[in-house]
Each structure stands twice: as C-alpha cells, then as structure tokens.
C-alpha positions, 0 to 999 in steps of 0.5 A, a space after each residue: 039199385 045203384 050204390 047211393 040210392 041203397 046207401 041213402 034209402 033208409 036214413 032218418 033225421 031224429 032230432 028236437 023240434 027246438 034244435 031243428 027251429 033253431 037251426 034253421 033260424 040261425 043258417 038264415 037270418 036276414 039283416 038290416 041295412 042300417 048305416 049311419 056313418 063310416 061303419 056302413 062301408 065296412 058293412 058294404 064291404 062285407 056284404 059285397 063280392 070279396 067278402 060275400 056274406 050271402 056264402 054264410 046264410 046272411 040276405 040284406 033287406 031294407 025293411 025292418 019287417 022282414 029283417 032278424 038282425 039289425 046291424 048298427 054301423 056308425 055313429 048314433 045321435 040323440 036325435 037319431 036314438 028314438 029313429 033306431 028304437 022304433 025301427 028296432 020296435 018294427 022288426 018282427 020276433 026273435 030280433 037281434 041287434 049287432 053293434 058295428 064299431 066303436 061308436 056303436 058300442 060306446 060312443 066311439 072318439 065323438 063322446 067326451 066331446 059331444 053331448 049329442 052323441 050316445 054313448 052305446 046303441 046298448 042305452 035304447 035297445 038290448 045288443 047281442 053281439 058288439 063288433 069292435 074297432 073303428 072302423 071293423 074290418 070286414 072279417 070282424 063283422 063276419 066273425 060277429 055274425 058267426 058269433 050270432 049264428 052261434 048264439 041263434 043256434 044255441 037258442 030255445 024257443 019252444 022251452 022257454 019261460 013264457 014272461 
C-alpha cells in the first residue's frame, strides 16, 4: 500500500446536511444573462477569457428556468420593470438577484431627468447584492459575485421558519 492510499484510507466527512446544501449551492451557481445597457459589457467582460467567471463556479445560462442568480447590468425602464419581474418570477427557488451599476441600483444619471426610468431594480424584486459604478468594472462584479457565494454559503435552507 503506497503512502497516499494509507494516508486517505480512513477519512471521513462529518458536517450538517444544511452546511453541505449550502456549499454545494454556493460553489455553483448559474446566472442570467440579463443586460440592458452599457453594464452588459462589463458583464461581458467578466465573463469572457480575461476575467473567466467559469474559474469561480459561475455558468451563464439564457434561461431564467435554469439560472440561480439574475444579474441586472443596465439601465431599467418602466416599461422594461413588469419584463424584469415576471423573468425574475420564472426562476426557479432559492434566487437571487445582483444589481449591476449605478443605474441598476438607483436609477444611475437618467433619474432626475426621465420619469421612465426606475429609480432602483430594488422597487419590483428583492437585491442581495448591488455592484456599484457606472459602469463596474469587471473586478467589482467579480468581488459582487464573491460577496453572493458568501451569503449562499452562510445560508440555511433546511432550518429555516417555514412562511
């Protein structure tokens, strides 16, 4: 029997069932690709071979049925808010939203001067984390996304109140 297999024979893995769910929840979790304006470069950005967001666990898809995390890059209308909700509303349970930029988070330069912009994705559906700047760079989105693992990673979904 060689060194490592005597090393590795008798290991065992104790831990909560919750912490395990959660960990595994928060090494992977897929987003949305969802960009409205100049944000969704910056997301294009990270996502790409520099930055390489597949390095920490992140997969894009372009559904919301099969994505965790909605990332909202851009400016959001009024008329683009009720689209943003039901999209929001499709992805399946736990979800969890980031706000990508200024405009994302409260309406950016456009809100003193256009009454069809919304002031904050935060009005129509609930943001874990906001990514400030205008536009992020590509680190702040990453450390964003840390930030998310962070919080999925603390989370407790078996030992929770049920509503």
């Amino acid at each position: 029997m060689g060194v490592l297999e005597h090393k590795f024979q008798d290991n065992i893995v104790v831990a909560k069932l919750d912490q395990l769910m959660s960990w595994a929840r928060s090494t992977s979790p897929w987003y949305f690709q969802f960009g409205l304006a100049c944000c969704a470069i910056e997301m294009m950005a990270t996502a790409a071979s520099r930055h390489d967001l597949e390095r920490i666990g992140m997969m894009p898809r372009s559904s919301p049925r099969q994505a965790d995390v909605m990332i909202v890059a851009g400016t959001v209308t009024m008329k683009m808010s009720l689209r943003v909700k039901r999209l929001y509303e499709q992805m399946a349970d736990p979800k969890y939203v980031i706000a990508m930029g200024s405009c994302a988070t409260s309406g950016g330069p456009y809100w003193q001067y256009g009454y069809h912009v919304l002031k904050g994705v935060d009005l129509i559906v609930p943001v874990d984390v906001y990514v400030p700047g205008c536009p992020p760079r590509p680190e702040a989105l990453i450390e964003g996304l840390i930030k998310l693992q962070e919080k999925i990673r603390h989370d407790r979904p078996l030992t929770k109140q049920q509503a």
